[in-house]
Rosetta silent file (secondary structure, phi, psi, omega in degrees, C-alpha in Angstrom):
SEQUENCE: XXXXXXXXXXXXXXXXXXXXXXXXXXXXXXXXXXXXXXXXXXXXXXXXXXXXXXXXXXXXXXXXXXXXXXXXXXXXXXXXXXXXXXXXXXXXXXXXXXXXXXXXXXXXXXXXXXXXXXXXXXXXXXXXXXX
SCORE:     score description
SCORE:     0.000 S_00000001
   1 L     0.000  143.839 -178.034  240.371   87.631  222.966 S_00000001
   2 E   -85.393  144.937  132.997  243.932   89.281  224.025 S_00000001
   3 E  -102.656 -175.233  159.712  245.786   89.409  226.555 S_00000001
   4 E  -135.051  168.897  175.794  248.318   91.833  227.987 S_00000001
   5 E  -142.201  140.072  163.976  251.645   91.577  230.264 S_00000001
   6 E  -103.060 -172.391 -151.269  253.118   93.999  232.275 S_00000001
   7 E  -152.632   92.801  162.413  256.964   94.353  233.714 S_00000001
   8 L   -53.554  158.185 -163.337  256.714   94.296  237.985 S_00000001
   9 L   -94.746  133.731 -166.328  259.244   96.897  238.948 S_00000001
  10 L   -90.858   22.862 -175.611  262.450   94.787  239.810 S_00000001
  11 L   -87.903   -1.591  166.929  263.482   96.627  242.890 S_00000001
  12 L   -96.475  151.361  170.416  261.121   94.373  245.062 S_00000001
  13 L   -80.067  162.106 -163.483  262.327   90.677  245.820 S_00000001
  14 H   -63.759  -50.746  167.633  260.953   87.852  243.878 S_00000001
  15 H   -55.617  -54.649 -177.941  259.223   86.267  247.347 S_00000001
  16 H   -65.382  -16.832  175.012  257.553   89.919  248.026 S_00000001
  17 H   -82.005  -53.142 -162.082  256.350   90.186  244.349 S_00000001
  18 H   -88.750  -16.410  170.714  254.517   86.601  245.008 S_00000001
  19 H   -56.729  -67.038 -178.953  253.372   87.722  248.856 S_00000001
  20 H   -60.428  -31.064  178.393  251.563   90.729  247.272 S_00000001
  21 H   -56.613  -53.783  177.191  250.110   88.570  244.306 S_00000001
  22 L   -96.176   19.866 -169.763  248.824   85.929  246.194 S_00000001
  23 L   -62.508  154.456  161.385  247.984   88.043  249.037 S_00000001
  24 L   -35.856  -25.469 -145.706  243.827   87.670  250.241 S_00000001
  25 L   -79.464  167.341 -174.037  242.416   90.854  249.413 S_00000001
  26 L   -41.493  -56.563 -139.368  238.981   90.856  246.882 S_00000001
  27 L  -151.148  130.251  161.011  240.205   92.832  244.367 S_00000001
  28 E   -71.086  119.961 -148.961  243.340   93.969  242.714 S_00000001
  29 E  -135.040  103.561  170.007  244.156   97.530  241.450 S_00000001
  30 E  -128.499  136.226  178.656  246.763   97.750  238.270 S_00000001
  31 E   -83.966  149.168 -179.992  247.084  101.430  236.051 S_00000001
  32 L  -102.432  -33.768 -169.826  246.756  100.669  232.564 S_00000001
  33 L    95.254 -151.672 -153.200  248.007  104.474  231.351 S_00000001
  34 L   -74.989   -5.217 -175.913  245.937  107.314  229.596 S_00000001
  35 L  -149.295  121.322  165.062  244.220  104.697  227.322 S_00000001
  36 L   -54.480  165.016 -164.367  242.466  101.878  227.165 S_00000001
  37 L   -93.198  131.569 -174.331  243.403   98.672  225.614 S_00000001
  38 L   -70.318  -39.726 -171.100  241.786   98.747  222.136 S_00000001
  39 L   -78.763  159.416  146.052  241.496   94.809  222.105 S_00000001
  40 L   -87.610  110.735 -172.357  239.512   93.023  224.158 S_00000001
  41 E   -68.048  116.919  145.214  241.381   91.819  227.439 S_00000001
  42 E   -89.755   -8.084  179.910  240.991   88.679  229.603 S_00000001
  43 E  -163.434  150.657  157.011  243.754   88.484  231.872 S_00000001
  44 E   -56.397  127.333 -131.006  247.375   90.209  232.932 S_00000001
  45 E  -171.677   98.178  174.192  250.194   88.663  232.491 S_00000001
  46 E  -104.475  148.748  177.418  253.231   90.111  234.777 S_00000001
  47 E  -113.662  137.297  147.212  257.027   89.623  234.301 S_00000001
  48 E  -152.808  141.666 -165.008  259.735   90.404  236.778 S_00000001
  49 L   105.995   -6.155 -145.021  262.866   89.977  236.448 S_00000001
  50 L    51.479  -11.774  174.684  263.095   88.812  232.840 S_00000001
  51 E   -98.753  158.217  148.192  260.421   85.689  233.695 S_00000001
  52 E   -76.609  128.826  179.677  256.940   85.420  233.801 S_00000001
  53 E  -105.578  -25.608  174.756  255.459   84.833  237.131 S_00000001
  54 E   151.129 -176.266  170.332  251.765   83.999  235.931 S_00000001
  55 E  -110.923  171.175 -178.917  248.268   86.241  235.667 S_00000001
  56 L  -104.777  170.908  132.742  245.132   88.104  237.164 S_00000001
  57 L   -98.219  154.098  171.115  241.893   87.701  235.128 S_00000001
  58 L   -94.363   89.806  173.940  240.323   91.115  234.534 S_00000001
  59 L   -92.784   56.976 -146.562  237.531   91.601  235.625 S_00000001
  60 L   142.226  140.047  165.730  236.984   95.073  234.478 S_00000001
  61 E  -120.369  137.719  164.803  239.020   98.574  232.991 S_00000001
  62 E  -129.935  159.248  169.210  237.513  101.841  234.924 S_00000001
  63 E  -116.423  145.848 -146.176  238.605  104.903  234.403 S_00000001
  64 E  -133.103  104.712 -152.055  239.536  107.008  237.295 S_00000001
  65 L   -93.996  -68.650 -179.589  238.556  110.230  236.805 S_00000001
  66 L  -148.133  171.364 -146.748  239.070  111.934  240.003 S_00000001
  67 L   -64.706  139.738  158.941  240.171  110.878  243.802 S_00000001
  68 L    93.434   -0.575  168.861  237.784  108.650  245.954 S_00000001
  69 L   -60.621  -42.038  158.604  236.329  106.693  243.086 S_00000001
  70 L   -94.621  166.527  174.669  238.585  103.755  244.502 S_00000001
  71 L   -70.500  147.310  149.726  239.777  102.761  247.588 S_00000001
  72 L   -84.089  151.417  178.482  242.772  103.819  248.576 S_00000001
  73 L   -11.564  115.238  155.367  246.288  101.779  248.238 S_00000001
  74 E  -126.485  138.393  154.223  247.091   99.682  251.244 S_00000001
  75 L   -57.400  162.901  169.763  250.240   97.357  251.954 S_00000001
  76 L   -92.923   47.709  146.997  250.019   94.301  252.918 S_00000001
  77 L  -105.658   -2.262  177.863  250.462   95.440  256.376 S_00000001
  78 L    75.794   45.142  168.410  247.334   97.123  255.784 S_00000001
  79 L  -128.759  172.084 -166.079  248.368  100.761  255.986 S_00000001
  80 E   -33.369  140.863  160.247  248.066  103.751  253.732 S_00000001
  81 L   -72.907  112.549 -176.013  250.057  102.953  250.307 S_00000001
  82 L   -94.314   26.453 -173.421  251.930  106.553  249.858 S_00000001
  83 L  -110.757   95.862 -179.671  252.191  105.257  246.106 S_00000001
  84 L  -119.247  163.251 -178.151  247.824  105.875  245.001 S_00000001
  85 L   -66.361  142.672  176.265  246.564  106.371  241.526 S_00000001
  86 L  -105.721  110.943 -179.393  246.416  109.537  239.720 S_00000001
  87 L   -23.245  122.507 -164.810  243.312  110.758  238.531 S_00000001
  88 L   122.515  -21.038 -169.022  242.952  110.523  234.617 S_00000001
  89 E  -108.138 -169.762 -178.773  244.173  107.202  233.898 S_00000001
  90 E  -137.207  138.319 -166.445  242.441  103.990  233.192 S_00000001
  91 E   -82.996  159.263  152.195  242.465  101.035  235.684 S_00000001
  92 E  -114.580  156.240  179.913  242.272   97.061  235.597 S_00000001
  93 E  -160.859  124.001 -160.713  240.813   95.733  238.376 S_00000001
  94 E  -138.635  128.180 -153.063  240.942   92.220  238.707 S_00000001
  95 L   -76.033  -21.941  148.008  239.492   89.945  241.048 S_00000001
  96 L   108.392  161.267   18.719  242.318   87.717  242.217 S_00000001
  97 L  -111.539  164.508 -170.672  243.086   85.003  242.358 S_00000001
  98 L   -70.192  136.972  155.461  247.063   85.171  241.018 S_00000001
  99 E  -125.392  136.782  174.598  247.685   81.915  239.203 S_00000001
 100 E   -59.144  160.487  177.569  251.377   81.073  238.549 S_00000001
 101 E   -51.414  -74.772  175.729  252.663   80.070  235.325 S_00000001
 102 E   132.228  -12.825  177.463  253.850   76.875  236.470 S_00000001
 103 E  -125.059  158.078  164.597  257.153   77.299  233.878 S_00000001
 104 E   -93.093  126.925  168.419  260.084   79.331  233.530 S_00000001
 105 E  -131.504  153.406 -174.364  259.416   81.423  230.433 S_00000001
 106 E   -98.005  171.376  159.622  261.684   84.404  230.144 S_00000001
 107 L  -162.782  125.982 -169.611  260.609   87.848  229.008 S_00000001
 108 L   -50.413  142.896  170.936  262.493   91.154  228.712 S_00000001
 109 L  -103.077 -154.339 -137.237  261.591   93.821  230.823 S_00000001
 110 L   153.900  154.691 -168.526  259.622   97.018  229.683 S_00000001
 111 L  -116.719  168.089 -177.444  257.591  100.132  230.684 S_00000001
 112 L    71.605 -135.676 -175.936  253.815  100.227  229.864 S_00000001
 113 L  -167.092  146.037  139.064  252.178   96.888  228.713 S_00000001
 114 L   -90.135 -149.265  172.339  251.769   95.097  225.981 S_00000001
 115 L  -139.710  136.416 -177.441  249.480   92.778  224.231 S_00000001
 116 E  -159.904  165.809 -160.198  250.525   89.357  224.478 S_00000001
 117 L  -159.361   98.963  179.215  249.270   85.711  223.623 S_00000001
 118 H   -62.187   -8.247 -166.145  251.476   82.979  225.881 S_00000001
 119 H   -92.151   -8.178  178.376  250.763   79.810  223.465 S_00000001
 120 H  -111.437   15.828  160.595  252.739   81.934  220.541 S_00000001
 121 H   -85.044  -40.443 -144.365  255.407   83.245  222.882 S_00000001
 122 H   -62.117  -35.075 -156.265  255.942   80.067  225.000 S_00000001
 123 L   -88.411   35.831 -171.708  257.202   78.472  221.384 S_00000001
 124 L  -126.701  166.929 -160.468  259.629   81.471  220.387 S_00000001
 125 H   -79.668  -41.521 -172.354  263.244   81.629  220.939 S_00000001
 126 H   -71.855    5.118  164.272  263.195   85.034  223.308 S_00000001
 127 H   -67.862  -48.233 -152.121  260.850   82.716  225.801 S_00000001
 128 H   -82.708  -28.109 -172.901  263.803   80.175  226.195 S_00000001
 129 L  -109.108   89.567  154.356  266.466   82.882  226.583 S_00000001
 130 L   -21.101  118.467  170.654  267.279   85.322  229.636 S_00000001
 131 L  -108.568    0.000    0.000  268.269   88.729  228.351 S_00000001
């Protein structure tokens, strides 16, 4: 089984990326784009920043067809998100809780996702290096 890692957008700070991660709520909401991952996934794997901060497991991909299938967005002040999902794409939804790597491994950042597998990254030279 695969994983994948995504690239947090790096205009939030590094504490507020780990607020929202480890934040309480049930369930987690990440877009995947127009297609599902061909592989089979178990967990998420986000970078920001050029590091890895750790993963979700996945429990689930839905595809989100048209408005009110999900909840809508909320901060973690608990109001309206005005950033919500657009109908058409396909979803992860993952059940929390975040767990951190526990290392600094670096990783370049990047739009979309990838497929990724940390025990043959951690041992490669672009883990070890900030870019």
């Amino acid at each position: 089984m695969s994983d994948i890692i995504k690239t947090w957008p790096s205009f939030m700070p590094r504490e507020r990326v780990l607020k929202v991660f480890t934040h309480c709520w049930g369930r987690f909401y990440f877009s995947v784009g127009n297609g599902r991952p061909k592989q089979e996934v178990e967990r998420m794997w986000f970078t920001h920043q050029g590091e890895i901060l750790g993963h979700f497991s996945i429990g689930e991909f839905f595809h989100y067809e048209r408005e009110g299938q999900l909840p809508r967005l909320r901060s973690i002040s608990n109001r309206e998100s005005e950033w919500q999902f657009r109908p058409g794409i396909w979803i992860a939804i993952c059940p929390g809780p975040f767990v951190a790597l526990g290392e600094k491994l670096c990783y370049e950042s990047f739009r979309g996702w990838r497929y990724f597998e940390l025990e043959k990254y951690r041992g490669s030279l672009e883990a070890l290096i900030r870019i």
